[in-house]
PLY file of the C-alpha trace (Angstrom):
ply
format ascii 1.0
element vertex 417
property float x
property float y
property float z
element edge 416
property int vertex1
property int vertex2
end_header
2.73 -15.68 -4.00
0.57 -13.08 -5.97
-2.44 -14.86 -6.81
-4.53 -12.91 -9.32
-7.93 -13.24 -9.44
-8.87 -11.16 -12.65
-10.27 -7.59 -14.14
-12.95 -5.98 -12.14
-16.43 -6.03 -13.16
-19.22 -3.66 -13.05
-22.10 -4.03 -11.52
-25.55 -1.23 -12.02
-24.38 2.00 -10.38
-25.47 5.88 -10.90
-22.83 8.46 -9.54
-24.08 11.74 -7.58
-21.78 14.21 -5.70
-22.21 12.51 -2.53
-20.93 9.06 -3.81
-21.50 5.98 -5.91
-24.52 4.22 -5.63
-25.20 0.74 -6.04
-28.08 -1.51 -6.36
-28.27 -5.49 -7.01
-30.39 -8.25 -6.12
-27.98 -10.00 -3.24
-28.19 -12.61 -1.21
-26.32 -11.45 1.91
-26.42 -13.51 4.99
-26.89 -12.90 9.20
-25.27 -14.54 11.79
-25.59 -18.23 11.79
-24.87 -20.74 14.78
-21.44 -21.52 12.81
-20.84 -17.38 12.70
-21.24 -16.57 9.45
-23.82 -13.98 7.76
-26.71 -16.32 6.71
-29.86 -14.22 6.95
-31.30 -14.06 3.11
-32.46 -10.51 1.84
-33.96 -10.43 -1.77
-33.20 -7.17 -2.70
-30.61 -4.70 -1.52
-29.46 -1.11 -2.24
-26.68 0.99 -0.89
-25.12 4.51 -1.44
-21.54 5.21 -0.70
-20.57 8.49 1.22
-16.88 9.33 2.80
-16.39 11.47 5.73
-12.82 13.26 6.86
-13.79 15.73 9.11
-14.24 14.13 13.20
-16.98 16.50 13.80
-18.82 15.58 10.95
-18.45 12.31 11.93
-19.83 13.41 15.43
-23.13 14.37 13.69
-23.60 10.42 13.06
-23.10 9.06 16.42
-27.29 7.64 17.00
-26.34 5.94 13.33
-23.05 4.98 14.44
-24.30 3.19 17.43
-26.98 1.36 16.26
-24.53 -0.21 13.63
-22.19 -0.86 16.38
-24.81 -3.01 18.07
-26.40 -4.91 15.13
-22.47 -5.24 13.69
-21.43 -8.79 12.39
-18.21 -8.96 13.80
-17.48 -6.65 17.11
-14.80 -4.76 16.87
-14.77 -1.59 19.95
-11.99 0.65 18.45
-14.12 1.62 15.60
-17.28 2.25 17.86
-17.68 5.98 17.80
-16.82 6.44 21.96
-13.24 4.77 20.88
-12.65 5.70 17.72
-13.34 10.04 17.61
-10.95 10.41 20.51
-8.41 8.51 19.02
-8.59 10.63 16.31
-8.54 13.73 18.25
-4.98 12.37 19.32
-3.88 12.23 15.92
-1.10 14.99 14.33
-3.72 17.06 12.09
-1.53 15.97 9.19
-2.44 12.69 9.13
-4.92 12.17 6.45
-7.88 10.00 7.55
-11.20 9.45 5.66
-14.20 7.00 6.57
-15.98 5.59 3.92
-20.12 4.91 5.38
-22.04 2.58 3.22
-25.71 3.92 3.77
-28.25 1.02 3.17
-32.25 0.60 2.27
-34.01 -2.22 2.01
-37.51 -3.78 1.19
-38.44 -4.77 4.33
-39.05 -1.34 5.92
-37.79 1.16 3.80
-35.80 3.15 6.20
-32.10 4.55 5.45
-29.62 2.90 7.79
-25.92 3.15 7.95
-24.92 -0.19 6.64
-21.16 -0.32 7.24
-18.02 1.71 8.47
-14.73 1.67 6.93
-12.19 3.85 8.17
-8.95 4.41 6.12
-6.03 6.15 6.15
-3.74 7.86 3.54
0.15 7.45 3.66
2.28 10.14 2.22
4.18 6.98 0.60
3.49 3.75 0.35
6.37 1.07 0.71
8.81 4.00 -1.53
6.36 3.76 -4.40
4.71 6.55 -6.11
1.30 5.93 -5.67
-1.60 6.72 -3.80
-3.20 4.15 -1.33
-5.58 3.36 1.42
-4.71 1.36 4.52
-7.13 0.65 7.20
-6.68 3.12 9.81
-4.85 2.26 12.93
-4.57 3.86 16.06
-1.17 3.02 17.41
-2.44 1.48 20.67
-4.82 -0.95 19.03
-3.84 -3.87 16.63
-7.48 -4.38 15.36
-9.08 -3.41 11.90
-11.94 -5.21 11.95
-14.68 -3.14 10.44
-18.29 -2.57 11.59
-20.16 -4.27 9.05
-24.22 -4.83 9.54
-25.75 -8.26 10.15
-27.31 -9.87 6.95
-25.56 -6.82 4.70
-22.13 -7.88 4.71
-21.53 -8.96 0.84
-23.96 -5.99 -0.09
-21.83 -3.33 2.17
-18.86 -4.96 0.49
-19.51 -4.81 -2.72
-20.67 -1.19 -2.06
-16.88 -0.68 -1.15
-15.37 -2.38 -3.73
-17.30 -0.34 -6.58
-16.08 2.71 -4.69
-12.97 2.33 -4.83
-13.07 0.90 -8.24
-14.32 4.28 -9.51
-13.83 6.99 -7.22
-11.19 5.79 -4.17
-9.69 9.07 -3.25
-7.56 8.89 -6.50
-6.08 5.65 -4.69
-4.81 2.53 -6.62
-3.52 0.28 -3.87
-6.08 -0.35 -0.68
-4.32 -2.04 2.27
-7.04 -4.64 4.18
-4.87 -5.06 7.59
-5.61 -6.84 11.08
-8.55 -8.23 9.46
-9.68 -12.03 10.91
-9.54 -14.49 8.73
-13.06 -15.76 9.79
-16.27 -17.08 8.94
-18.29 -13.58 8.05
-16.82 -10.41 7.01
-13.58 -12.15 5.77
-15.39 -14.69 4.15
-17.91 -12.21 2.64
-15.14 -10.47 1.21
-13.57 -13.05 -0.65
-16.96 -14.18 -2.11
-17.27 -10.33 -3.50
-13.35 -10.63 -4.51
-13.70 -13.92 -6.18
-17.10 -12.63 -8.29
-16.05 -9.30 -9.32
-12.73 -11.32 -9.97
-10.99 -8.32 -8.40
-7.44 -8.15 -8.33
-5.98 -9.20 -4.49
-3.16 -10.53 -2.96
-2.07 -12.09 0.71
0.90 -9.65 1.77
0.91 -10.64 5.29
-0.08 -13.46 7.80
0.14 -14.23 11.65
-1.86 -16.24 14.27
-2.08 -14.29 18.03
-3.18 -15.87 21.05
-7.15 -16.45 21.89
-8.96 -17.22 24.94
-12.09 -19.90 24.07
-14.47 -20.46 26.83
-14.83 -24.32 26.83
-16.83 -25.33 30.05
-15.01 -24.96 33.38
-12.56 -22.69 33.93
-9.84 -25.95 33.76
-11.38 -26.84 30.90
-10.95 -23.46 28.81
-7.15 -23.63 30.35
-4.49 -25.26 29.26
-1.91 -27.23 31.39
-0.18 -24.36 32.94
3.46 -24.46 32.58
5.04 -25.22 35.44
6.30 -21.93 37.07
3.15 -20.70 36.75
1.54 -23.47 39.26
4.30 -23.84 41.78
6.61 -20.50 41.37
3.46 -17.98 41.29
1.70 -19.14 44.77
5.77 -19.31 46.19
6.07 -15.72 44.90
3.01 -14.44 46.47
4.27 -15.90 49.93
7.46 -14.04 49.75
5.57 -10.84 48.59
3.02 -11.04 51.63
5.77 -11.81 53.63
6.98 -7.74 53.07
3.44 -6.10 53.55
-0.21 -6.84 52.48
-1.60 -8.63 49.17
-4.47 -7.44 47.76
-5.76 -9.52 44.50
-8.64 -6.71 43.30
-11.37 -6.29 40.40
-13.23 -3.59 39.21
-16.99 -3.55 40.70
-19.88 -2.80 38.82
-20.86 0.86 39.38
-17.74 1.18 40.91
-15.53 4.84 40.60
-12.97 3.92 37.73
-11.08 6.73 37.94
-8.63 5.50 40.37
-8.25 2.60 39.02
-7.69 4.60 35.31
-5.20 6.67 36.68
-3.21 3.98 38.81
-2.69 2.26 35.63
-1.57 5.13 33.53
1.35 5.58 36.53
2.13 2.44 36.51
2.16 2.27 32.86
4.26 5.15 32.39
6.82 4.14 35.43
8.18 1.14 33.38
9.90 0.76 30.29
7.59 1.94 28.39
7.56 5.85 29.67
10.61 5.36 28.99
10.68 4.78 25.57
8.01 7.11 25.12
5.47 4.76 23.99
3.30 4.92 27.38
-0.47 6.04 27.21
0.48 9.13 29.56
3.75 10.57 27.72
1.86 12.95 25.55
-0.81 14.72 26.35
-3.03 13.64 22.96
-2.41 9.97 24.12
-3.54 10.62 27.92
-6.75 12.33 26.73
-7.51 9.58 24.85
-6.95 6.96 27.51
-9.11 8.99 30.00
-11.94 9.51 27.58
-12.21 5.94 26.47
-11.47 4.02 29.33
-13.88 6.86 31.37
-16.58 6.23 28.41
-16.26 2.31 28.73
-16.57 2.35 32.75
-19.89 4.15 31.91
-21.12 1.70 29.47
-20.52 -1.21 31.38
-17.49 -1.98 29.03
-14.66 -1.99 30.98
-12.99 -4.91 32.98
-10.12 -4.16 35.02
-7.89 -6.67 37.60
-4.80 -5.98 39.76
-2.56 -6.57 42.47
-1.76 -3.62 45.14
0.52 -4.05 47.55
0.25 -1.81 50.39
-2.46 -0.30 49.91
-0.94 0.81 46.25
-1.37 -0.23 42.86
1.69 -2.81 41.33
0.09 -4.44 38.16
-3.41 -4.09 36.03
-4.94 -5.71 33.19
-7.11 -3.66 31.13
-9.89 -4.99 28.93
-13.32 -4.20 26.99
-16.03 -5.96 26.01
-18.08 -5.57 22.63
-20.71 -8.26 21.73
-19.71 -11.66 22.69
-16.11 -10.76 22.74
-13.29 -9.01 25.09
-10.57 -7.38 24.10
-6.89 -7.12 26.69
-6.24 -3.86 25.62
-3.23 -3.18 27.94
-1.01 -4.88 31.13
1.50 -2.67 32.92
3.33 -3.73 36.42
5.67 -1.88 38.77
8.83 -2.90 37.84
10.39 -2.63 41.40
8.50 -6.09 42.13
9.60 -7.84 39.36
10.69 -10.90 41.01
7.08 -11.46 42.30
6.09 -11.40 39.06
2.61 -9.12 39.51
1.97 -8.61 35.78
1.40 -12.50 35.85
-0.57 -12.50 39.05
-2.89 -9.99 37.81
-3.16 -11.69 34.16
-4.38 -15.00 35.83
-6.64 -12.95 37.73
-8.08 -11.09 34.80
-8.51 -14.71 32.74
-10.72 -15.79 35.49
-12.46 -13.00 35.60
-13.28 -13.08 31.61
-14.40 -16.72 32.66
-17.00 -15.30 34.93
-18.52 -12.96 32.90
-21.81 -14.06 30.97
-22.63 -13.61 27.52
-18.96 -13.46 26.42
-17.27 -16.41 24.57
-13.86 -15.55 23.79
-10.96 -12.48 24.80
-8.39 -11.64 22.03
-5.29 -10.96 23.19
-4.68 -8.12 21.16
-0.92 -9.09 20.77
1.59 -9.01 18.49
2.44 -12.91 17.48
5.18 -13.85 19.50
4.13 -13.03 23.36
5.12 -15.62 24.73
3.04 -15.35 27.91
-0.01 -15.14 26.18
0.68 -18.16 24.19
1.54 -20.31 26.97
-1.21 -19.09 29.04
-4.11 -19.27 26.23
-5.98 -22.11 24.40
-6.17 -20.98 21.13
-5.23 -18.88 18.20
-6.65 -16.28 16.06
-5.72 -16.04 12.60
-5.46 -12.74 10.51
-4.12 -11.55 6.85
-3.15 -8.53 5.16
-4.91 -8.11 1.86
-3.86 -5.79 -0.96
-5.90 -4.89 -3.54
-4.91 -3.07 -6.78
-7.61 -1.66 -9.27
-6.34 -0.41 -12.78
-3.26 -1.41 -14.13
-0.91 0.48 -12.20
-2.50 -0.68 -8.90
-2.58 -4.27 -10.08
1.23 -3.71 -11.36
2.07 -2.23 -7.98
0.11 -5.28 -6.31
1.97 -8.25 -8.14
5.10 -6.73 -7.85
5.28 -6.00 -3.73
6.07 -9.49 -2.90
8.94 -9.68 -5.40
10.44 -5.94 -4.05
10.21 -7.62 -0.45
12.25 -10.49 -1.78
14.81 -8.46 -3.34
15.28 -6.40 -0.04
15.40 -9.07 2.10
17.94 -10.58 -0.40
20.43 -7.40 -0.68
20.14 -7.05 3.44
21.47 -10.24 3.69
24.06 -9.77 1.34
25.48 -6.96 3.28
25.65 -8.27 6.20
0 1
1 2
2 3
3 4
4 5
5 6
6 7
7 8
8 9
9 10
10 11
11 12
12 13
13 14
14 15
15 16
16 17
17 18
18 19
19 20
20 21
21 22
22 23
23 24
24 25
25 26
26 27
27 28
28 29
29 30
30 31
31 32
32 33
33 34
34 35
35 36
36 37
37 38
38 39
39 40
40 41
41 42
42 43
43 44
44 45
45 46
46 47
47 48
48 49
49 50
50 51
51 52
52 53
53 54
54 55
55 56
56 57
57 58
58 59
59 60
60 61
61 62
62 63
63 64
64 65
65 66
66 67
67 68
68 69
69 70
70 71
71 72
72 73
73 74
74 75
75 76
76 77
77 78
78 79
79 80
80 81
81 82
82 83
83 84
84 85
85 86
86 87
87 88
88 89
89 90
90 91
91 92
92 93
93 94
94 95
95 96
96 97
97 98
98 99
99 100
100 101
101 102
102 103
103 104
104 105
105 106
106 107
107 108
108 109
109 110
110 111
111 112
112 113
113 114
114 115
115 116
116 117
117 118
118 119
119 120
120 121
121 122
122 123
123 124
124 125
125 126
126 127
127 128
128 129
129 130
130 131
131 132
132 133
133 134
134 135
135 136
136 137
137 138
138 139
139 140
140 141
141 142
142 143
143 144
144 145
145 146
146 147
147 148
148 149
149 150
150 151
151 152
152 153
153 154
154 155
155 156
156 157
157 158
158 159
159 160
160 161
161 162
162 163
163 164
164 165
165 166
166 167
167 168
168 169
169 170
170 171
171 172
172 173
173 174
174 175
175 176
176 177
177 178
178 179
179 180
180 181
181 182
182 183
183 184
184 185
185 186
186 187
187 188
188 189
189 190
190 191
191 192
192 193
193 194
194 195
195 196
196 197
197 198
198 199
199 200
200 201
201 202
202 203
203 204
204 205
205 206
206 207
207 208
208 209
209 210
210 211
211 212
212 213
213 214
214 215
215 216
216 217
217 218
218 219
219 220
220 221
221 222
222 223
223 224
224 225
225 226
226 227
227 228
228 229
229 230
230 231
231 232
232 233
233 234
234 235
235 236
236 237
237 238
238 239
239 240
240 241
241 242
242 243
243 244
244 245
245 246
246 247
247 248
248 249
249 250
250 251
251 252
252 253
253 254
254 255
255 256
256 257
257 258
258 259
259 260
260 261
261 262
262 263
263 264
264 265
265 266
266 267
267 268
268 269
269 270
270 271
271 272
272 273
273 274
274 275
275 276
276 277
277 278
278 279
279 280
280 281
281 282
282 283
283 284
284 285
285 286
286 287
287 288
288 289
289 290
290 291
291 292
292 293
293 294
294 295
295 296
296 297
297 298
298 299
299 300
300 301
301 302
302 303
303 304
304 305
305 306
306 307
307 308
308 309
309 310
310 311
311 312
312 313
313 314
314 315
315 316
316 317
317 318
318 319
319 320
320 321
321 322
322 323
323 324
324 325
325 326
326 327
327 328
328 329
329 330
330 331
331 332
332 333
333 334
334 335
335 336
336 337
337 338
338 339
339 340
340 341
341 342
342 343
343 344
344 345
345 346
346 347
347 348
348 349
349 350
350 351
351 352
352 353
353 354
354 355
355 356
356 357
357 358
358 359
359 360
360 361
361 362
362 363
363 364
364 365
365 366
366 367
367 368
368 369
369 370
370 371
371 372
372 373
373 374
374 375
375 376
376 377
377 378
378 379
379 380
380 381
381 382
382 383
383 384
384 385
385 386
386 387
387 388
388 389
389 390
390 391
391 392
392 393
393 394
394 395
395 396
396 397
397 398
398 399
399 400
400 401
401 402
402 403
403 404
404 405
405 406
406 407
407 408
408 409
409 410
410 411
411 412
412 413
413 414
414 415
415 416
């Protein structure tokens, strides 16, 4: 249900060519044992700039990362390494502008780059006329998080919200997608929603799975099911009985360029080459892959475990690390050795591997809601919602009346069926 939460209200800006500026007397928070920003600030100001051009976005990159690593909520897609080749995969027709909420406060006077939002611009939105903003997504991630500073979060927000209040690319609807519902940024944002009493409404809800350390490695499991504990160790028997078993792991300092490409082959050798949605069937899309993964070896970022057989690569779990989390960014398995089940193999290799590492508490799956090896195999859940938000009256119009045009749809498909 649309649950309106009022007219907009101004707070003190002064508009320039390079943006709206704000400036308040906040109370934002840092990060507090429970997770949420908690750090008081008296006094805050911010200007608002957007960016659409990737190499002036290159021109930030010291700014960039020092957000990255003072960011509330960690979220590696947007961190510059990850997020400028993605967009040099991108058809140039795609329309893609980052909004940078640049930040000064009292305590040392220096200009910081408070918060990163990208966005992009669909030619249509749901078949209405109007303009809107959805939080940009690369097609092989299913995270939107954005990099938000510690102890600026309701600040940076607001900052955002009185942007697109007033300037917003001409836009009327803004799209908030893959975002956590969690203590900090989410919370932060409906504390800015609820006092500006900002028009906003839930279009979209799912839970995906989430690894929790908890202790032990049995503790932080749950009961596996039963074909993983008795048909996986059976499996392996049969498949050393045909040649040799290797369980590996990507070393520390270790080349990962074979290890990058084995998994784009084996990637693009099962059904996903050949639908067309594998890493290495375009040429944009294997750049990418190469650069990132390449970048995140380099960094320290990148976790990789497999199964060869032979001497040859037949499954690998990819993942990367940002802050205190991980991220299983992809799986792919040769699908000649299905009946030994590899993909699995390698999977329960790569959660005890996540269970080893220090400093990291939890690994998001990443997945859409319904994999159901990932639920059975994980101990918790991670919750996220779609927010819209409408400003003016034909936004908030458009808003309020999505849910009821989804209705109706879903209605008249039914009906002619």
């Amino acid at each position: 249900m649309a649950r309106r939460v009022g007219k907009s209200i101004s707070r003190h800006r002064g508009c320039s060519a390079t943006g709206v500026s704000t400036s308040s007397a906040v109370e934002p928070f840092g990060v507090s044992p429970s997770g949420h920003d908690a750090t008081t600030v008296p006094k805050q100001s911010t200007t608002v700039s957007v960016v659409r051009k990737p190499s002036d976005l290159a021109e930030l990159i010291t700014d960039w990362e020092e957000l990255a690593s003072n960011a509330l909520e960690p979220n590696p897609f947007y961190e510059h390494w990850m997020f400028l080749p993605a967009l040099e995969s991108l058809a140039p027709r795609e329309a893609i502008c980052c909004v940078l909420v640049w930040i000064r406060d009292a305590a040392d006077g220096r200009r910081k780059l408070g918060a990163l939002f990208p966005f992009h611009r669909p030619a249509a939105y749901n078949g209405m006329p109007i303009l809107a903003l959805q939080s940009y997504r690369h097609a092989h991630w299913l995270l939107c998080t954005p990099l938000v500073r510690r102890g600026w979060a309701r600040a940076c927000l607001e900052a955002l919200m009185d942007w697109f209040c007033h300037d917003g690319e001409g836009a009327s609807l803004i799209e908030l997608r893959y975002w956590p519902c969690e203590e900090g940024i989410f919370s932060a944002l409906a504390d800015v929603l609820r006092r500006r009493q900002q028009f906003a409404i839930a279009t979209d809800q799912f839970s995906r799975a989430l690894l929790v350390k908890r202790g032990e490695w049995a503790q932080s499991m749950p009961a596996l099911p039963r074909e993983f504990n008795k048909c996986l160790p059976r499996k392996e028997r049969r498949l050393r009985e045909q040649g040799g078993v290797a369980h590996l792991e990507l070393k520390p300092g270790e080349d990962a360029a074979p290890w990058i490409a084995g998994f784009l082959a084996l990637e693009a050798s099962g059904w996903k080459g050949k639908r067309g949605s594998a890493l290495a069937c375009s040429e944009g899309n294997r750049r990418f892959a190469l650069k990132t993964m390449s970048e995140a070896a380099r960094r320290g970022r990148l976790l990789m475990a497999g199964i060869d057989f032979d001497g040859r690569p037949i499954s690998r779990c990819i993942n990367f690390t940002a802050g205190v989390g991980s991220f299983a960014f992809k799986t792919a398995f040769d699908e000649s050795f299905a009946q030994y089940s590899p993909g699995v193999m390698a999977e329960v290799d790569n959660l005890k591997l996540f269970h080893r590492l220090a400093g990291v508490l939890w690994m998001d799956s990443l997945t859409e809601p319904d994999n159901d090896m990932m639920n059975r195999l994980w101990n918790g859940r991670r919750l996220f919602q779609t927010l819209l938000i409408g400003t003016g009256a034909w936004g908030e119009l458009a808003a309020s009346g999505l849910p009821l045009a989804r209705w109706a749809k879903r209605r008249v498909a039914a009906f002619l069926r």
